[in-house]
mmCIF file as gemmi writes it, N, C-alpha and C atoms, coordinates in Angstrom:
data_model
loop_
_atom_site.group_PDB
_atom_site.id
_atom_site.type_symbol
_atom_site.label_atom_id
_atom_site.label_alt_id
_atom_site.label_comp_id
_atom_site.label_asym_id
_atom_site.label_entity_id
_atom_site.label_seq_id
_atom_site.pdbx_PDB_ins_code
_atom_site.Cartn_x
_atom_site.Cartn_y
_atom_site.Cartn_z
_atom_site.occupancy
_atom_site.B_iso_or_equiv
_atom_site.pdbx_formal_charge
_atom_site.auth_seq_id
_atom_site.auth_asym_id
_atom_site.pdbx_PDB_model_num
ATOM 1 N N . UNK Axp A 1 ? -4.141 -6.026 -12.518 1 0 ? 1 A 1
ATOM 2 C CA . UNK Axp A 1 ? -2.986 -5.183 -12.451 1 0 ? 1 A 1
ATOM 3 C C . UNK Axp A 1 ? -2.932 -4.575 -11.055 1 0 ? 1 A 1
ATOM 4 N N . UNK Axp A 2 ? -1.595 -3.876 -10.82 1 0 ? 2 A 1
ATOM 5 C CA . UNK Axp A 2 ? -1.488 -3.69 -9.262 1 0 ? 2 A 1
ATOM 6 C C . UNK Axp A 2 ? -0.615 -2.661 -9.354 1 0 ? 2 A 1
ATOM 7 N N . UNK Axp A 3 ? -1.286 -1.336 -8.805 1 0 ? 3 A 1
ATOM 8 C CA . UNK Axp A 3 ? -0.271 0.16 -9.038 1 0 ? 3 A 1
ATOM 9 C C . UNK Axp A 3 ? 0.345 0.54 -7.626 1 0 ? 3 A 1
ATOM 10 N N . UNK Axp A 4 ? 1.518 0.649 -7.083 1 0 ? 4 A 1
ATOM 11 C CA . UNK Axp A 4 ? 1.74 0.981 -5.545 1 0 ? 4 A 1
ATOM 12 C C . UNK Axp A 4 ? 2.327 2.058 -6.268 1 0 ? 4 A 1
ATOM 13 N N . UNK Axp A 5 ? 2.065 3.008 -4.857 1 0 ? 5 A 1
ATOM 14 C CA . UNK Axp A 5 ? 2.993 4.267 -5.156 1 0 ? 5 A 1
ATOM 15 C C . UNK Axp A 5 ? 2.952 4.926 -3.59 1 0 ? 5 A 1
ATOM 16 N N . UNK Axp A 6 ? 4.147 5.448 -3.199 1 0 ? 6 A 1
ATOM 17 C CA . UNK Axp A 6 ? 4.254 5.667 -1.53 1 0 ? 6 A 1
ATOM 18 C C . UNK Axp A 6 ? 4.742 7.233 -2.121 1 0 ? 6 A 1
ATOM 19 N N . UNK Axp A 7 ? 4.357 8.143 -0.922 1 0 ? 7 A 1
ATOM 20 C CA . UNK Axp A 7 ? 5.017 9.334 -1.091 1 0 ? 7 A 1
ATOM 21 C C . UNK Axp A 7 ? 4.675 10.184 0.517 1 0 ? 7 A 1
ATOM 22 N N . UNK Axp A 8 ? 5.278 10.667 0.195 1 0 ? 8 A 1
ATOM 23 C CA . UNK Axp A 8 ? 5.24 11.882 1.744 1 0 ? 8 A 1
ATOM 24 C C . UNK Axp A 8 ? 4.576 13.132 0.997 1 0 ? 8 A 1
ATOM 25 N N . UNK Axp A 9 ? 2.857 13.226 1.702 1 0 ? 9 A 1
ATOM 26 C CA . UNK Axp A 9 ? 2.382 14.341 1.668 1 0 ? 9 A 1
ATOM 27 C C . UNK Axp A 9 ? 1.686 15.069 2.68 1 0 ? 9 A 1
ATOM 28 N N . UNK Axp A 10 ? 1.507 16.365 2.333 1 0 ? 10 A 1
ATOM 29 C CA . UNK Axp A 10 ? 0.997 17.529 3.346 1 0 ? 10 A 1
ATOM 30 C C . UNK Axp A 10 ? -0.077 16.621 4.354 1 0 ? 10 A 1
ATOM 31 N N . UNK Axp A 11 ? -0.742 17.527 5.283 1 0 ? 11 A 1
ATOM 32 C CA . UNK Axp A 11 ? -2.234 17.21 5.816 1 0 ? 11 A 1
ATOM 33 C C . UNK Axp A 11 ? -3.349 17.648 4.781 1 0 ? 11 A 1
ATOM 34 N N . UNK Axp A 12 ? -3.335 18.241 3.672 1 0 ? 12 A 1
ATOM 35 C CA . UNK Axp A 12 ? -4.794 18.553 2.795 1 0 ? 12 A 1
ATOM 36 C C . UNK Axp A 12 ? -4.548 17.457 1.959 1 0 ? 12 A 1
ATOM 37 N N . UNK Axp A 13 ? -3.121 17.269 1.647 1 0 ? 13 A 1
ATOM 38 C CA . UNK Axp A 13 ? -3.415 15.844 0.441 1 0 ? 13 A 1
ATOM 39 C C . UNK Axp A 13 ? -4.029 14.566 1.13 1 0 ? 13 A 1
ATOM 40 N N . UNK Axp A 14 ? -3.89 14.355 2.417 1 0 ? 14 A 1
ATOM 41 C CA . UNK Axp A 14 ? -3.752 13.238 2.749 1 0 ? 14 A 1
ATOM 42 C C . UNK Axp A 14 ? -5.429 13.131 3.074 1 0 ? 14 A 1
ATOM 43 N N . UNK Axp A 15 ? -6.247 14.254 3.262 1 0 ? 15 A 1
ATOM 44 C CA . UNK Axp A 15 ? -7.304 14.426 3.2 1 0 ? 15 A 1
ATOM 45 C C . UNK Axp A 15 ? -8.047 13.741 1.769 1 0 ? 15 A 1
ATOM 46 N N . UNK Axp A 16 ? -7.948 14.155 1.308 1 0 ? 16 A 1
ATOM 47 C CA . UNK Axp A 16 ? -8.279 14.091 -0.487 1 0 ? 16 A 1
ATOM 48 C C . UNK Axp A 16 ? -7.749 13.216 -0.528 1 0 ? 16 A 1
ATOM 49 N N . UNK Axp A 17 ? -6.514 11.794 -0.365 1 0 ? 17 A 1
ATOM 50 C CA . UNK Axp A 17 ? -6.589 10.59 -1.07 1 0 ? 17 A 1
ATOM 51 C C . UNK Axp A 17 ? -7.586 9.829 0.252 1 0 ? 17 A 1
ATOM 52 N N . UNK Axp A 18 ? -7.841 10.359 1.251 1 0 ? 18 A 1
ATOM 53 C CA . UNK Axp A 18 ? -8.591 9.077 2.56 1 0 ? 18 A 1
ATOM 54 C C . UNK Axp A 18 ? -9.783 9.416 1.558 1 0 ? 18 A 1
ATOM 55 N N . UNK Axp A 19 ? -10.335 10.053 0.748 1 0 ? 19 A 1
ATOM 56 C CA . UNK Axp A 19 ? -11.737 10.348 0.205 1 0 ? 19 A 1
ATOM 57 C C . UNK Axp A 19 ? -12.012 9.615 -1.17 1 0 ? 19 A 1
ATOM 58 N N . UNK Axp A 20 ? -13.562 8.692 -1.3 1 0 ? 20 A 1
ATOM 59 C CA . UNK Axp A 20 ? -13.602 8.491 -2.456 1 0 ? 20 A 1
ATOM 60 C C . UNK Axp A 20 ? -13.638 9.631 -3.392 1 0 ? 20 A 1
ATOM 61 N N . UNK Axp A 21 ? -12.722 8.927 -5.055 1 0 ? 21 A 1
ATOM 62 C CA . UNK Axp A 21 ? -12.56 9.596 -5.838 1 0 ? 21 A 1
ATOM 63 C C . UNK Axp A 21 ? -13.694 9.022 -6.756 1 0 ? 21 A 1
ATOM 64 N N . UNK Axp A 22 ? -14.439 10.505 -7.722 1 0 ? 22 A 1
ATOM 65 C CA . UNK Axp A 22 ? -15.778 10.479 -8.38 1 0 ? 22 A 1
ATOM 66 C C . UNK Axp A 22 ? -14.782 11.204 -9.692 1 0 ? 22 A 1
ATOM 67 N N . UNK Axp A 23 ? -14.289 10.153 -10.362 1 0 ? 23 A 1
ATOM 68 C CA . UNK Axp A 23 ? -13.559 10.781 -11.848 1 0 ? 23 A 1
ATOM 69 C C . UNK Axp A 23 ? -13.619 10.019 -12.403 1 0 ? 23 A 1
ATOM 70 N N . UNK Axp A 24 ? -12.791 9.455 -13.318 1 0 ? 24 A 1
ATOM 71 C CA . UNK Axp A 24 ? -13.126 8.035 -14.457 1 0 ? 24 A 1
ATOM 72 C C . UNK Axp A 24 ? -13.71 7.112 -13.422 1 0 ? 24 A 1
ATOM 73 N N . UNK Axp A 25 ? -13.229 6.828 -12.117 1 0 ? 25 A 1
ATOM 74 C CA . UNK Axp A 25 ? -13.71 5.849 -11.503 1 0 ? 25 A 1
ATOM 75 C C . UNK Axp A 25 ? -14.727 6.748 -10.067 1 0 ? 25 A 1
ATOM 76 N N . UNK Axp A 26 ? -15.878 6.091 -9.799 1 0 ? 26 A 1
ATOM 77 C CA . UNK Axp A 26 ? -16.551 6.262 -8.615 1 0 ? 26 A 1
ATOM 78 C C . UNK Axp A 26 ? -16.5 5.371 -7.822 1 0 ? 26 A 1
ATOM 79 N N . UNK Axp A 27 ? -16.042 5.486 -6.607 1 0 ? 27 A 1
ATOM 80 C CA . UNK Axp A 27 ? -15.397 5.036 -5.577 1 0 ? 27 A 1
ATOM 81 C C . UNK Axp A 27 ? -16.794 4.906 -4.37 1 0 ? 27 A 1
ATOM 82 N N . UNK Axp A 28 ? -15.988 3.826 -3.384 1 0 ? 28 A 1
ATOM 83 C CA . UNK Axp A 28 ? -17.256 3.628 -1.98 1 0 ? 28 A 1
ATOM 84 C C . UNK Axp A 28 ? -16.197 3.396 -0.926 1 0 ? 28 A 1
ATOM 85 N N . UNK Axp A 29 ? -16.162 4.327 -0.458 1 0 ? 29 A 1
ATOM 86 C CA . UNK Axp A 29 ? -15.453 3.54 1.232 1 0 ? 29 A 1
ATOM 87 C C . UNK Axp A 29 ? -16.251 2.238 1.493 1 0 ? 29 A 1
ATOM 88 N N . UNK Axp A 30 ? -15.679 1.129 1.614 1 0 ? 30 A 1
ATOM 89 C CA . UNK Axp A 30 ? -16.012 -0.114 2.256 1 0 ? 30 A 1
ATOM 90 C C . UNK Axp A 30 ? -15.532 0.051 3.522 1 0 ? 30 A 1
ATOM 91 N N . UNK Axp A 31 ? -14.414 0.594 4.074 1 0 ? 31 A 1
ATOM 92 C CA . UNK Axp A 31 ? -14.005 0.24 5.152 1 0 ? 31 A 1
ATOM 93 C C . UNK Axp A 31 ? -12.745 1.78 5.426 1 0 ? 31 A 1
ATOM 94 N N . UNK Axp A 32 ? -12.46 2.062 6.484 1 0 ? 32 A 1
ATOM 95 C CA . UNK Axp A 32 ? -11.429 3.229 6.265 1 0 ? 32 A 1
ATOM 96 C C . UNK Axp A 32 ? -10.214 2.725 5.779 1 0 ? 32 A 1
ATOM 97 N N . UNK Axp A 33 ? -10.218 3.819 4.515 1 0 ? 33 A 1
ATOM 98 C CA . UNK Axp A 33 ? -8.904 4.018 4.075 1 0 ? 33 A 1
ATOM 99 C C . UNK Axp A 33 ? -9.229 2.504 2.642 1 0 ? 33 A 1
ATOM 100 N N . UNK Axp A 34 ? -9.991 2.03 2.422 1 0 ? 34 A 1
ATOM 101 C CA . UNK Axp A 34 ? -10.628 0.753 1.49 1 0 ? 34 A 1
ATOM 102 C C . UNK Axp A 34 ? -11.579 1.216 0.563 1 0 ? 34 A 1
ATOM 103 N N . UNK Axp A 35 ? -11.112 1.726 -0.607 1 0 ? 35 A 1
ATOM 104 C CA . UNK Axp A 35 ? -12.259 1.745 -1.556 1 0 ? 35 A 1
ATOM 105 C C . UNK Axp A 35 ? -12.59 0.859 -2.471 1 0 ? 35 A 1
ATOM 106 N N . UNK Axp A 36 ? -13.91 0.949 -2.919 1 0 ? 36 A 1
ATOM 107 C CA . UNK Axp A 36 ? -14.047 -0.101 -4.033 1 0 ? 36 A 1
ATOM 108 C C . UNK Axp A 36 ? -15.292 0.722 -5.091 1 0 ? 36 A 1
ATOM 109 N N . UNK Axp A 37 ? -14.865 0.224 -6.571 1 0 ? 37 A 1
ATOM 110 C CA . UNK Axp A 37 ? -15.483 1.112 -7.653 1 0 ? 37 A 1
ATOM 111 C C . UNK Axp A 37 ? -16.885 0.902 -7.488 1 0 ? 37 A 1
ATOM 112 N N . UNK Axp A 38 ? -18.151 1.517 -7.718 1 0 ? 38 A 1
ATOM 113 C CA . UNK Axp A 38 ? -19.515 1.864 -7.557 1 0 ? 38 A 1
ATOM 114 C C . UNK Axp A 38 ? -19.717 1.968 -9.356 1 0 ? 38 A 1
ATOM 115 N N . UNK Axp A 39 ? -19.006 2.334 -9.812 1 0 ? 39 A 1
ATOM 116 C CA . UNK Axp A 39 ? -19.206 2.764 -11.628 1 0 ? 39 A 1
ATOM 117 C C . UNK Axp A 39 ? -18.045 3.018 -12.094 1 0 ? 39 A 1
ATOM 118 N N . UNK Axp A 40 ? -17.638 2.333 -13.496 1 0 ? 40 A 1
ATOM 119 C CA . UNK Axp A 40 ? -16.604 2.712 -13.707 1 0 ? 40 A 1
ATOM 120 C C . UNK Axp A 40 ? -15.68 1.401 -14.62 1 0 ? 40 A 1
ATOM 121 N N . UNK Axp A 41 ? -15.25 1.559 -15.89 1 0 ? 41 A 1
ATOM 122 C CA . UNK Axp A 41 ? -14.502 0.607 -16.398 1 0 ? 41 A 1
ATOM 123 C C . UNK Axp A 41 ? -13.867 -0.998 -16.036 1 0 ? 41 A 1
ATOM 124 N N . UNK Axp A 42 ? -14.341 -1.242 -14.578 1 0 ? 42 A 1
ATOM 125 C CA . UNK Axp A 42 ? -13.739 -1.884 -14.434 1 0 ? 42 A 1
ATOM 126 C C . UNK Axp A 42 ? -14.623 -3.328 -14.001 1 0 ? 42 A 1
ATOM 127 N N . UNK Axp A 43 ? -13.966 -4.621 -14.077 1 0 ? 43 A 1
ATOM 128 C CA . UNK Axp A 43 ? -14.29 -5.67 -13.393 1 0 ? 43 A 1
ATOM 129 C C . UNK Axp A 43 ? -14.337 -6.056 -12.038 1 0 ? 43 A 1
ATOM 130 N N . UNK Axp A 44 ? -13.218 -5.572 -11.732 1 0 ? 44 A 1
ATOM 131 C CA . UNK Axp A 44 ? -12.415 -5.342 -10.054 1 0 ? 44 A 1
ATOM 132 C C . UNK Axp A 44 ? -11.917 -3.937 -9.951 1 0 ? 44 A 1
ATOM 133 N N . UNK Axp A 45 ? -12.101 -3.46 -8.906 1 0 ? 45 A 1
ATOM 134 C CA . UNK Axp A 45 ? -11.424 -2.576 -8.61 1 0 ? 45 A 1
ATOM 135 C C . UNK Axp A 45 ? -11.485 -2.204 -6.669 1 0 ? 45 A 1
ATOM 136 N N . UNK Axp A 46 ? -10.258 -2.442 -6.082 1 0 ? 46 A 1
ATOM 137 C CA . UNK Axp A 46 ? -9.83 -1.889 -5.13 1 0 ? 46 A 1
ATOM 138 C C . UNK Axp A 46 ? -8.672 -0.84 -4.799 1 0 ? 46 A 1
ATOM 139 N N . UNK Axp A 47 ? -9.299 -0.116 -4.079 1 0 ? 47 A 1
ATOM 140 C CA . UNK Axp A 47 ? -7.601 1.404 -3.443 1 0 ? 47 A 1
ATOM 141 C C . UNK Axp A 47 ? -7.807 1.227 -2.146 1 0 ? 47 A 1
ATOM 142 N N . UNK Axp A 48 ? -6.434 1.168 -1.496 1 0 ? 48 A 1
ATOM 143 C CA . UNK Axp A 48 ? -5.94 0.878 -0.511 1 0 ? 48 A 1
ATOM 144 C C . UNK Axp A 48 ? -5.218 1.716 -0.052 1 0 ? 48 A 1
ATOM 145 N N . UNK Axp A 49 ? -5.453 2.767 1.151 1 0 ? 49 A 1
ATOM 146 C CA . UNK Axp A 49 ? -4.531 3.819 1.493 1 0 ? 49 A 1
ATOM 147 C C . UNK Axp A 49 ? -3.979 3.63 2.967 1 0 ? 49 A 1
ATOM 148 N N . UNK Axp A 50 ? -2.751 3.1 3.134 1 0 ? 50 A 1
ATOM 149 C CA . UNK Axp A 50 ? -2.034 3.104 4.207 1 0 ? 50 A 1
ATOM 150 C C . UNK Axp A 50 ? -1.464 4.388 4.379 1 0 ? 50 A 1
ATOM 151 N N . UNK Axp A 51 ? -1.648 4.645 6.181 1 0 ? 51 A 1
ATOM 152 C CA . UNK Axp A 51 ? -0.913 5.722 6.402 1 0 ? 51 A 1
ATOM 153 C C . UNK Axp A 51 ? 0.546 4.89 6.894 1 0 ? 51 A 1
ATOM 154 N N . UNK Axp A 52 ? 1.387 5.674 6.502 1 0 ? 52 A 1
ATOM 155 C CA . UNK Axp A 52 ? 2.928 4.822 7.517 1 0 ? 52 A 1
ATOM 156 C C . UNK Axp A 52 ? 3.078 5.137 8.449 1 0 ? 52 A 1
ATOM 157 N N . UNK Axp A 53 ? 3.556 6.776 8.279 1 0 ? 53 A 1
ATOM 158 C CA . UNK Axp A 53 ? 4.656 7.551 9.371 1 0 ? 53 A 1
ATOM 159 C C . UNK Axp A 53 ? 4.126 8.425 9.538 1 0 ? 53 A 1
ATOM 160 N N . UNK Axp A 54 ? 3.559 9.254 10.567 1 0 ? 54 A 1
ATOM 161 C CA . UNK Axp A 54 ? 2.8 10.619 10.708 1 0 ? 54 A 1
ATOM 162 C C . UNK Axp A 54 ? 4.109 11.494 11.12 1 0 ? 54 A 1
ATOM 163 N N . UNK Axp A 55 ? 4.412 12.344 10.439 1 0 ? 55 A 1
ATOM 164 C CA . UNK Axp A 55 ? 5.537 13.52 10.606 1 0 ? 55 A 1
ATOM 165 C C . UNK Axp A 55 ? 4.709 14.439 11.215 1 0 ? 55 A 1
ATOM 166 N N . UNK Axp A 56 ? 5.763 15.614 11.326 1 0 ? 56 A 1
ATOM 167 C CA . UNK Axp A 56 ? 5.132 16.924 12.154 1 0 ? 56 A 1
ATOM 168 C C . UNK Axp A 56 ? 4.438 17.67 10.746 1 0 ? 56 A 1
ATOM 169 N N . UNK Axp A 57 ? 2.837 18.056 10.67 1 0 ? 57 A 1
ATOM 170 C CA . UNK Axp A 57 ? 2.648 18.511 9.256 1 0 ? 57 A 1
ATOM 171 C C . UNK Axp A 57 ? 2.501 17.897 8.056 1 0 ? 57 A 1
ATOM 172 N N . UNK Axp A 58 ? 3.253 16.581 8.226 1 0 ? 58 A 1
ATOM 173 C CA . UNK Axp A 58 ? 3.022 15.843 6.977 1 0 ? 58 A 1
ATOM 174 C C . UNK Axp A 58 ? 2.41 14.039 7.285 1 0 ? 58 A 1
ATOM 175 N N . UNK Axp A 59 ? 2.661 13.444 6.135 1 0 ? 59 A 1
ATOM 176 C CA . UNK Axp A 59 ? 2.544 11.632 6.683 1 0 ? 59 A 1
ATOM 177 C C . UNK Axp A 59 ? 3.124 11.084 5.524 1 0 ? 59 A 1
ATOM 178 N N . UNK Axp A 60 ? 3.672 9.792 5.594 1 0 ? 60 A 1
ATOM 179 C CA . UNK Axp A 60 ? 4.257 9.17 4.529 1 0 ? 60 A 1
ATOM 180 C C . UNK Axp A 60 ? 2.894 8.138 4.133 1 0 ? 60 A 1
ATOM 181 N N . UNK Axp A 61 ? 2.877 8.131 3.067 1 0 ? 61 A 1
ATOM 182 C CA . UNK Axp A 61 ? 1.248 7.521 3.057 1 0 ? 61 A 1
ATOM 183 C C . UNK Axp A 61 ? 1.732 6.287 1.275 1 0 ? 61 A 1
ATOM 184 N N . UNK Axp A 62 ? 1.215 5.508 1.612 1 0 ? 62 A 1
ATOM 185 C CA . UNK Axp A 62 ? 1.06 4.156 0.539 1 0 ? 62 A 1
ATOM 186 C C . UNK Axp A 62 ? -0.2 3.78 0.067 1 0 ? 62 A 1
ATOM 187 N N . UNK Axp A 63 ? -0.265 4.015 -1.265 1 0 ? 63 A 1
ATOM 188 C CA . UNK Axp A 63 ? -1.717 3.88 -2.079 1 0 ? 63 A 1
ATOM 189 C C . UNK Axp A 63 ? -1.44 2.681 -2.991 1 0 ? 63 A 1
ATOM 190 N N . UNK Axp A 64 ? -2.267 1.747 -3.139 1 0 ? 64 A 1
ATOM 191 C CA . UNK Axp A 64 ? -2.26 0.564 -3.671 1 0 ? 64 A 1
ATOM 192 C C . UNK Axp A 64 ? -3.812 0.571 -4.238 1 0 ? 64 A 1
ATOM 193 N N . UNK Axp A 65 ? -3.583 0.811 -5.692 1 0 ? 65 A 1
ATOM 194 C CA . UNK Axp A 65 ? -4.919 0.298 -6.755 1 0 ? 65 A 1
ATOM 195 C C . UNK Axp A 65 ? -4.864 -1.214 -7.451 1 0 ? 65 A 1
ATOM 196 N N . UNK Axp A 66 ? -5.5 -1.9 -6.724 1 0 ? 66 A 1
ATOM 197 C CA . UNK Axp A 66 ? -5.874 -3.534 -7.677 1 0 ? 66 A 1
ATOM 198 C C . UNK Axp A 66 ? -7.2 -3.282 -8.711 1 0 ? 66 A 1
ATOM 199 N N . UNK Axp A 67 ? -7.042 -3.586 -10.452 1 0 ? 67 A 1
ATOM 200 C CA . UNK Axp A 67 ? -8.111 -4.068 -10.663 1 0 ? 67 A 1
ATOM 201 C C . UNK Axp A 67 ? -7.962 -4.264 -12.249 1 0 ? 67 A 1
ATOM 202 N N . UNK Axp A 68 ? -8.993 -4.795 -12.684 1 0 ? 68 A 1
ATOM 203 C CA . UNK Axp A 68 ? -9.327 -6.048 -13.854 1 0 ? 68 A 1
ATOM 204 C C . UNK Axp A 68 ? -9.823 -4.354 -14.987 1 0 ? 68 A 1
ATOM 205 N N . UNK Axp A 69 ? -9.111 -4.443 -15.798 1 0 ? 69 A 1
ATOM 206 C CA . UNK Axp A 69 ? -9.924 -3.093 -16.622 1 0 ? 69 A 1
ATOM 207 C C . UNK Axp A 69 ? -11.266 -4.232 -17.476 1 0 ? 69 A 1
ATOM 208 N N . UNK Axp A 70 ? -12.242 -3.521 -17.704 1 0 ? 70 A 1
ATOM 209 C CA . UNK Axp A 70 ? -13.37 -4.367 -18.041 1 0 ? 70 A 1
ATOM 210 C C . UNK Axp A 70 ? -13.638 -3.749 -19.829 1 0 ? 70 A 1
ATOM 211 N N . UNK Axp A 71 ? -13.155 -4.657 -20.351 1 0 ? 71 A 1
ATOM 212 C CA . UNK Axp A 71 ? -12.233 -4.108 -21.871 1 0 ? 71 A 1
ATOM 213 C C . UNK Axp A 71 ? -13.452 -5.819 -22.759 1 0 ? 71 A 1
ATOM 214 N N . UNK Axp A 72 ? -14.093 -5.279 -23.972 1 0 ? 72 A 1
ATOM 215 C CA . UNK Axp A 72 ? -14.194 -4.031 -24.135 1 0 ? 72 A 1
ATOM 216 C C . UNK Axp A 72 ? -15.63 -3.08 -22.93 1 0 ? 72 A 1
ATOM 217 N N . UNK Axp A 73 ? -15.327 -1.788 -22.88 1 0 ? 73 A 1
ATOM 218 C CA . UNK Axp A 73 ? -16.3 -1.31 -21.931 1 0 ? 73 A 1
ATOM 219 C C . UNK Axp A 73 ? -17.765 -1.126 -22.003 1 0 ? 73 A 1
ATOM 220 N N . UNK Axp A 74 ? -17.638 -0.409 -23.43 1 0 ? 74 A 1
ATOM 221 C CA . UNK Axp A 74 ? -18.991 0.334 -23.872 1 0 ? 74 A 1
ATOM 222 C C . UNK Axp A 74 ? -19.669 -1.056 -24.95 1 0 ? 74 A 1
C-alpha cells in the first residue's frame, strides 16, 4: 500500500516529521529524510519526506509511507 499526503507546515512540524517515529511503528533513518521500520507490524515498510518549497517560516513538505502490513502479526 502507498499513503502520500503533501501539506504546508510550520518549522517545529517539519522538525518532528524529518525524525524517526517510535509509535506503532519504530523507525531508522537510512538516509535523510528515508526511513525504514526497525519493529513493527510490518513486512515492508518505507517513509519518505520530501521537502518542496521552503516559505518564509514555513515549507510545503510531501510524506510518502510504502508498506506490506505483516497480517497475521502476533
Amino acid at each position: 500500500m502507498r499513503v502520500v499526503r503533501e501539506a504546508t507546515v510550520d518549522s517545529d512540524t517539519l522538525a518532528e516529521l524529518l525524525r524517526p517515529r517510535h509509535a506503532q511503528v519504530v523507525e531508522q533513518e537510512v538516509e535523510p529524510g528515508r526511513f525504514e521500520a526497525s519493529t513493527g507490524p510490518f513486512r515492508e515498510y518505507l517513509r519518505t519526506v520530501e521537502v518542496i518549497e521552503r516559505r518564509s517560516g514555513d515549507a510545503v513538505v510531501r510524506q510518502t509511507v510504502e508498506f506490506e502490513l505483516a497480517i497475521p502479526f502476533w
